[in-house]
C-alpha positions in Angstrom: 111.5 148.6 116.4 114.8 148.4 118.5 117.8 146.1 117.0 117.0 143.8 119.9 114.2 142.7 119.5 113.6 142.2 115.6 114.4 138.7 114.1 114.5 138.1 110.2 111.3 137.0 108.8 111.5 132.9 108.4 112.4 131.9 105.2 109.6 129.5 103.8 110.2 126.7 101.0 108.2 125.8 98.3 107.4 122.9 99.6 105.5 124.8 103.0 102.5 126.2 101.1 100.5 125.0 102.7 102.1 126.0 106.2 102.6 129.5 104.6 98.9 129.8 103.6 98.1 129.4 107.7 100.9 131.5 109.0 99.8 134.0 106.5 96.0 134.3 107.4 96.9 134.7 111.1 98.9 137.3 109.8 96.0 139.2 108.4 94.0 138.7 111.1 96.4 140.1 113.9 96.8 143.2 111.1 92.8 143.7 111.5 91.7 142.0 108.2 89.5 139.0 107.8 91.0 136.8 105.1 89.2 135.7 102.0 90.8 133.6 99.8 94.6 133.2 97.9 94.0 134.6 95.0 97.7 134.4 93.6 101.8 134.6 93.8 103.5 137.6 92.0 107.3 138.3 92.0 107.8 139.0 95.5 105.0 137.7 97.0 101.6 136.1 97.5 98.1 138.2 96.9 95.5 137.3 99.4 91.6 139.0 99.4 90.8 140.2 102.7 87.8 142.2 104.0 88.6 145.4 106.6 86.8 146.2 110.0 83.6 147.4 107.4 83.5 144.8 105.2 85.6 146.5 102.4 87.1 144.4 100.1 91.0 144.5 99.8 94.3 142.6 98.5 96.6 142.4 100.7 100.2 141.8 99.2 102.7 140.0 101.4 106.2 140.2 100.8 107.5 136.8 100.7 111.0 137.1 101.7 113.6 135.0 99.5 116.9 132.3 100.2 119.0 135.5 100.3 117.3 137.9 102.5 119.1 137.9 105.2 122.3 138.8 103.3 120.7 141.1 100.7 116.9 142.7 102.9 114.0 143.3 100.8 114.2 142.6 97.0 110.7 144.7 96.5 111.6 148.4 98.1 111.8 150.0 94.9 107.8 148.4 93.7 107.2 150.0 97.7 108.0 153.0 96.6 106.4 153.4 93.4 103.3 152.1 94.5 103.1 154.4 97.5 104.0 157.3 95.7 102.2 157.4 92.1 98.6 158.5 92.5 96.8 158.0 89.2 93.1 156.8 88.2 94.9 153.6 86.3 97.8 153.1 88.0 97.4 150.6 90.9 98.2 152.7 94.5 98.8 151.5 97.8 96.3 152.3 100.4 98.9 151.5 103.1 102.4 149.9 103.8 102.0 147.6 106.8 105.3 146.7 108.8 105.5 144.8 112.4 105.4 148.6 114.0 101.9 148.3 112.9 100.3 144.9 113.6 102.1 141.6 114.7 103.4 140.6 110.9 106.3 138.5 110.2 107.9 140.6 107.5 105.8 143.7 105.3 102.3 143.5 103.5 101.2 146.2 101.0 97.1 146.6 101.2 96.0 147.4 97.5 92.5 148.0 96.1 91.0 144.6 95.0 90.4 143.8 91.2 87.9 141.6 89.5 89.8 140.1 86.6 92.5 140.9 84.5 93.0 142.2 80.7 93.3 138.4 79.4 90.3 137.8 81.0 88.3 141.1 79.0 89.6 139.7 76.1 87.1 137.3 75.5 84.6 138.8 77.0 82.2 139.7 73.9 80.0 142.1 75.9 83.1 144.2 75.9 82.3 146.9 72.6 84.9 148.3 70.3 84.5 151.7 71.7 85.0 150.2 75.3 88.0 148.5 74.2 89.4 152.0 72.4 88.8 153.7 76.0 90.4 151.1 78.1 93.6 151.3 76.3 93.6 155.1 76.1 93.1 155.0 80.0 96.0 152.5 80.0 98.1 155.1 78.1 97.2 158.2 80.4 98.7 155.6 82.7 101.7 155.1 81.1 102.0 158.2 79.9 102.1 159.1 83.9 104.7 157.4 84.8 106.9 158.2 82.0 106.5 162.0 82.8 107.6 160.9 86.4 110.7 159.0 85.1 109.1 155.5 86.1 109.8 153.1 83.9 107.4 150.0 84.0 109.3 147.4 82.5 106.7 144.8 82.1 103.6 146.2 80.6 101.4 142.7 79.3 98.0 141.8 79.4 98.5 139.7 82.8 99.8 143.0 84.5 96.6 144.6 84.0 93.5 144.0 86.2 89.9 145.6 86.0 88.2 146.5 88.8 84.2 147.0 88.8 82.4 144.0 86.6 80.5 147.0 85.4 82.3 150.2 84.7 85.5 147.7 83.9 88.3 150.0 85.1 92.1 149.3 84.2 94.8 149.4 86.6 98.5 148.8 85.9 100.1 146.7 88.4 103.5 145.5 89.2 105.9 147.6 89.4 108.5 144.2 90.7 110.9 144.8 87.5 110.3 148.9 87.1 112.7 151.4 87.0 113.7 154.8 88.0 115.9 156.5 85.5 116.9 160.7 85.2 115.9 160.9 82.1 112.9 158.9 80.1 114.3 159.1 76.7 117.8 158.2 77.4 117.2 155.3 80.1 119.6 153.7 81.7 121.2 150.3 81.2 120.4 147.7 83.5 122.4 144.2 82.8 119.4 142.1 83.9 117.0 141.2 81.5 113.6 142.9 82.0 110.2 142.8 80.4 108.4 139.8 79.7 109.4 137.5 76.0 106.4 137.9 74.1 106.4 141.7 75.2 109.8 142.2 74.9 111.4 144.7 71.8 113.7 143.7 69.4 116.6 145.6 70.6 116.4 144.0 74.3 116.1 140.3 72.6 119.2 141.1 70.6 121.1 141.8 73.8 120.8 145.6 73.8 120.4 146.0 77.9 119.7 150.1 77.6 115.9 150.7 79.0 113.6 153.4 78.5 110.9 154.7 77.3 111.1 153.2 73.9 110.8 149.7 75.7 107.2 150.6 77.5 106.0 151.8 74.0 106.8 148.5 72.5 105.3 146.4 75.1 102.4 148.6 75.2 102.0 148.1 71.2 101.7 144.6 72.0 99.5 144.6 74.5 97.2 146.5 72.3 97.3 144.0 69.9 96.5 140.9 71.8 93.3 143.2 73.3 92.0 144.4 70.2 93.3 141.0 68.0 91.2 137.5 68.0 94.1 136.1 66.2 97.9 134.5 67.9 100.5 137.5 67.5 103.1 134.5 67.6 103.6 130.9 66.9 102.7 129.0 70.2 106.6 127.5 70.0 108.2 131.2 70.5 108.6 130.2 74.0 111.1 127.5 73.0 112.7 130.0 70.8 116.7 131.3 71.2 115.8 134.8 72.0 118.2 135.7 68.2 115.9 134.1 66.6 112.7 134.9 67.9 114.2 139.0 67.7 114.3 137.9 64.0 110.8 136.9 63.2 109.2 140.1 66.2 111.6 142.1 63.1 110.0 140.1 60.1 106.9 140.2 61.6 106.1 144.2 62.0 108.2 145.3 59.8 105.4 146.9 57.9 102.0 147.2 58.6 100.4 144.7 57.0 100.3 142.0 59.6 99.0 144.0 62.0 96.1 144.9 59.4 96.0 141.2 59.4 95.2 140.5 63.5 92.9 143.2 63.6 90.7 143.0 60.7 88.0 140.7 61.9 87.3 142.4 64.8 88.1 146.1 64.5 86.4 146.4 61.4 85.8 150.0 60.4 88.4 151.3 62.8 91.0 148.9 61.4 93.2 151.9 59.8 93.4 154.1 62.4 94.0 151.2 65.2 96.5 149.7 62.6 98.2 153.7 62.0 98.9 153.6 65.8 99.8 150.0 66.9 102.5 150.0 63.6 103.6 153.2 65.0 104.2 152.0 68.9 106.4 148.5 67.1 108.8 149.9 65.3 111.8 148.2 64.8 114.0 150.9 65.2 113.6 152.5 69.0 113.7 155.5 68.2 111.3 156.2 65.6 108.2 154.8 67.9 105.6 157.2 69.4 106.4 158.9 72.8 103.8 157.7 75.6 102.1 161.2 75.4 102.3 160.8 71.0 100.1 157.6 72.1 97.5 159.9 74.4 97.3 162.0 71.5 96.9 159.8 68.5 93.2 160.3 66.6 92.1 156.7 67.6 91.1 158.3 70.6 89.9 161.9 69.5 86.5 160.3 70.8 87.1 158.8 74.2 90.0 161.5 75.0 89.7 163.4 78.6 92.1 164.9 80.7 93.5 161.5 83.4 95.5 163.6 86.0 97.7 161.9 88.3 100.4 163.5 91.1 103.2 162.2 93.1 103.2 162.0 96.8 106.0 164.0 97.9 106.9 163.3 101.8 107.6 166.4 104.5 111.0 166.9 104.6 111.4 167.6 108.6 114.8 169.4 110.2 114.4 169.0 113.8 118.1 166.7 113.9 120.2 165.5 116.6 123.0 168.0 117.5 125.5 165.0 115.9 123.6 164.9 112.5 126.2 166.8 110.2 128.6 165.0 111.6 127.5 161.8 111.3 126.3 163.0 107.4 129.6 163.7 106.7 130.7 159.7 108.2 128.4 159.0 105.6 129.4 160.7 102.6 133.1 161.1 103.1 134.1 157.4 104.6 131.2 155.3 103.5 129.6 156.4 100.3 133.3 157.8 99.1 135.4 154.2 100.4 132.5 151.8 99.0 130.6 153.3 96.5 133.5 155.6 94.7 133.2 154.7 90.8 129.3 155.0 91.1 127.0 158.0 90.3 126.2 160.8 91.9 122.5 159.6 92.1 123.3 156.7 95.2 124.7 159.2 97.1 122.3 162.2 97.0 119.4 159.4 97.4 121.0 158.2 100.6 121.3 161.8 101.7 117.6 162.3 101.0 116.7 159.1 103.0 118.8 160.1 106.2 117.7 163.8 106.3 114.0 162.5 106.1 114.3 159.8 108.7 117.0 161.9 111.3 114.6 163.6 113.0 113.2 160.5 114.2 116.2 159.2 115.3 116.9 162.4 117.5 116.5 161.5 120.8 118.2 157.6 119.8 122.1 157.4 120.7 124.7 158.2 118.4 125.0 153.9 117.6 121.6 154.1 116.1 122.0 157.4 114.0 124.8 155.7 112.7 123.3 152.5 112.0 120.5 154.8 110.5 122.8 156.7 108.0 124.7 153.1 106.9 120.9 151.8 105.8 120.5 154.7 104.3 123.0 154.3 102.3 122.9 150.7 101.4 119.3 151.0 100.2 120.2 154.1 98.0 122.1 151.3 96.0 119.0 148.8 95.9 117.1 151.7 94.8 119.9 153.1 92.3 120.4 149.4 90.5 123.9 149.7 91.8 125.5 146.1 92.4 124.4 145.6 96.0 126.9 144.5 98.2 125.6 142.2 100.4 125.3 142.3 104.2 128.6 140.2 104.9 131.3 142.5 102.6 129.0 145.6 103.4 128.7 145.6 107.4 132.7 145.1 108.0 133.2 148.1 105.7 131.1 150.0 108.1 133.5 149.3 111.4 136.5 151.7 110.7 133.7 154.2 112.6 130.7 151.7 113.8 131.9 148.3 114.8 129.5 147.8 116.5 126.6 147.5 113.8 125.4 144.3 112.5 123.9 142.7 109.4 120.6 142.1 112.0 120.9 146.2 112.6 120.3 146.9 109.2 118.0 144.4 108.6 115.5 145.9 111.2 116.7 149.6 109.9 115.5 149.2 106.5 112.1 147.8 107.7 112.0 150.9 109.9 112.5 153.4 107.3 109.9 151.9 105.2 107.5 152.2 108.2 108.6 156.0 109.2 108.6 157.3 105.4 105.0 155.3 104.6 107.3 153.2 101.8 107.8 156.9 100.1 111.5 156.1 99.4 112.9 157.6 95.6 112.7 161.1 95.7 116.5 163.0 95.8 114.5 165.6 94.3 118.1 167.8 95.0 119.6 165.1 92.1 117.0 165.3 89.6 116.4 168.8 89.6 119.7 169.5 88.4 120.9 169.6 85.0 124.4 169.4 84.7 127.5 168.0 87.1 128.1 172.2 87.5 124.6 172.1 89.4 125.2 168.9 91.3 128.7 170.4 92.6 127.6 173.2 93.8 124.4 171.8 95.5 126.3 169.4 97.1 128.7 172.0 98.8 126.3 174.4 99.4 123.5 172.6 100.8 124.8 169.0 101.9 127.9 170.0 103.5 126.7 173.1 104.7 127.1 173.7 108.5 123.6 174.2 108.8 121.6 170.7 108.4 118.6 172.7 108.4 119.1 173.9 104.8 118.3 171.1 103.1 114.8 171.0 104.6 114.3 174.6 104.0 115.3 174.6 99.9 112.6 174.8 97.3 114.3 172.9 94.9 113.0 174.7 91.1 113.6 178.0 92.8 117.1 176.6 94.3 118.5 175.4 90.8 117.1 178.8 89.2 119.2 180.9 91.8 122.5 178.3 90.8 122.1 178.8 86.8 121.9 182.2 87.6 124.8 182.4 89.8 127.2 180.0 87.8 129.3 182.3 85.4 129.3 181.1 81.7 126.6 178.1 82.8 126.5 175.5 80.7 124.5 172.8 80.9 126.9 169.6 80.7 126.8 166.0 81.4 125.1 164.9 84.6 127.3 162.0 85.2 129.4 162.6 88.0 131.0 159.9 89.8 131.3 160.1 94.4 134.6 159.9 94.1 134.6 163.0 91.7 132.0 164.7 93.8 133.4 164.6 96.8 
């Protein structure tokens, strides 16, 4: 896509449903798919069922871009990534990213597998047994437990974010990953001011204004989610929606504050498996964060010593190529020591190793483009490390004219059609900085980040194993310590 010839997708109001619905199926069609039916609006988008060339059954996700995109790009690159790059039996994956390099679409679709019904709907489905029900939330927690062990938060785990695909077998998926989170490290978290998770599903510590998320607050939501499964009964009064969030935080406290209400919801129709059920769900809700199980401790619990098997799931990890443009270094070091050091100063070391990452996987494409593009290439770059970061994002009109002490000639439309690009040329595999989270200690990023970022040769970075890199730098670092990893660009560079 050149800078010329892309034009923002068309903003739609509520109020042109009906309009969207048309433009939306031509869409589908020009992208090779027949379309079905709407089958429903998520976060970022509406969910259409479409067939494929063989008849295959698909949903097909289109990004429905907001009031501010032209200012601030795609809300949704982070839920891109994750569901491009987490392959597990119960974790919804994306069999393909489509962008206007591929087919004549106004914006980007995500083609997922199609589901049936959702968890809600299982519910009251009484053909459903006990023992099925046990095996569909252990599934759910290999899933879980997955993304936990890949420092994916999921940040709104309900009944409604589950579907089931095949009416027989009744298979769970996670889905939507909209509010989800990648953090360093699982246990610790990282604070986010935005309110995540959805009320009923939310912990205590989040509804009294605690804005710290990890994996405590997956557990939680996950404890309630099991409940309104297994549970025939309301968890909560039907006015908690109307609820100040203090207050309703005061009767989630009152009401699982021991183990008897739980005993309570689940008595009538777990009957002989009540304890054990009850043992584990009193376990994921408590109060205090960090006295609940781990997502694994949840895997392992003996409610499921009978449905228990090993769930693998990997990570897609993209080729990391190093055939750059002669300029590359140079322009890396526009970006890291004007850009990222002049903007993004105060801010972790994370943005700026994630913005590296990007650019050194997408420069070899951008070899044989002029120096104007490879620049306009590293400044994307950079400016979706912060969307992908939860850094404040600057938007579009602040962020361009900080850019034109070395490229004035790059536009908000530049980086518009740059970020749709990447997406397209790394398959929507975008959070990986494998460099940053490999490393244990600011000692480790430091030297890294002289040795292998700023290094004359750009080829390096391609060429480092990264365990066996950070093996040779612990072993190189006299009297290494491991210290705090919280380094700020200004301090790193």
């Amino acid at each position: 896509m050149s800078r010329n010839n892309f034009h923002p997708p068309k903003i739609m109001s509520t109020t042109d449903e009906d309009d969207f619905d048309l433009k939306t199926m031509k869409q589908v069609v020009s992208c090779g798919f027949e379309p079905i039916e709407r089958k429903g609006r998520g976060a970022y988008g509406y969910v259409y069922e479409v067939g494929d060339a063989e008849g295959n059954p698909f949903a097909f996700k289109y990004i429905l871009p907001d009031i501010n995109y032209e200012l601030n790009g795609l809300d949704s690159i982070n839920e891109i990534d994750i569901l491009a790059r987490v392959k597990h039996p119960h974790i919804i994956h994306a069999n393909k990213i489509i962008t206007p390099k591929d087919c004549n679409i106004d914006g980007i679709a995500i083609i997922l597998p199609l589901a049936e019904r959702t968890l809600d709907d299982l519910r009251a489905d009484l053909r459903i047994t006990k023992t099925h029900r046990i095996r569909i939330l252990y599934q759910l927690a290999t899933g879980m437990a997955f993304l936990h062990a890949s420092n994916i938060l999921h940040l709104d785990i309900k009944t409604h974010n589950v579907v089931i695909k095949d009416i027989k077998e009744n298979i769970p998926y996670l889905i939507d990953f909209g509010l989800s989170m990648v953090v360093d490290d699982i246990a610790v978290g990282k604070y986010n001011k935005h309110v995540r998770v959805t009320l009923d599903f939310r912990p205590p510590e989040i509804l009294n204004g605690g804005r710290i998320y990890n994996g405590a607050v997956d557990v939680w939501s996950f404890g309630i989610l099991a409940l309104y499964f297994l549970s025939d009964r309301a968890i909560y009064p039907s006015k908690f929606v109307k609820m100040d969030e203090k207050d309703f935080a005061g009767l989630v406290e009152s009401k699982f504050a021991t183990s008897e209400h739980i005993e309570t919801l689940l008595r009538s129709t777990m009957g002989n498996n009540v304890e054990l059920i009850s043992d584990l769900i009193f376990k994921m809700l408590q109060i205090d964060p960090s006295k609940r199980l781990t997502a694994q401790q949840i895997c392992d619990h003996p409610l499921f010593d009978s449905v228990r098997t090993p769930i693998p799931g990997s990570l897609k990890n993209p080729l990391i190529p190093f055939d750059y443009a002669d300029d590359h270094r140079n322009i890396l070091k526009i970006m890291v020591f004007q850009w990222a050091k002049e903007i993004y100063p105060n801010e972790k070391a994370e943005l700026l190793f994630l913005a590296v990452d990007l650019f050194n996987r997408t420069g070899s494409y951008y070899k044989n483009k002029d120096p104007k593009d490879r620049l306009q290439l590293a400044a994307t770059c950079l400016w979706m490390a912060s969307k992908l970061t939860d850094v404040k994002l600057i938007n579009l009109s602040l962020y361009v004219p900080m850019l034109h002490n070395m490229a004035p000639a790059i536009t908000n439309n530049d980086i518009l059609s740059t970020e749709i690009e990447i997406i397209h040329i790394l398959g929507g595999i975008l959070q990986v900085s494998n460099l940053y989270s490999q490393a244990k200690s600011n000692e480790e990023l430091k030297f890294s980040f002289e040795m292998i970022i700023i290094n004359k040769d750009s080829t390096i970075y391609a060429r480092t194993d990264t365990p066996l890199w950070y093996i040779a730098v612990r072993n190189s670092l006299q009297d290494y310590k491991p210290s705090a990893k919280d380094i700020t660009i200004a301090e790193l560079v």
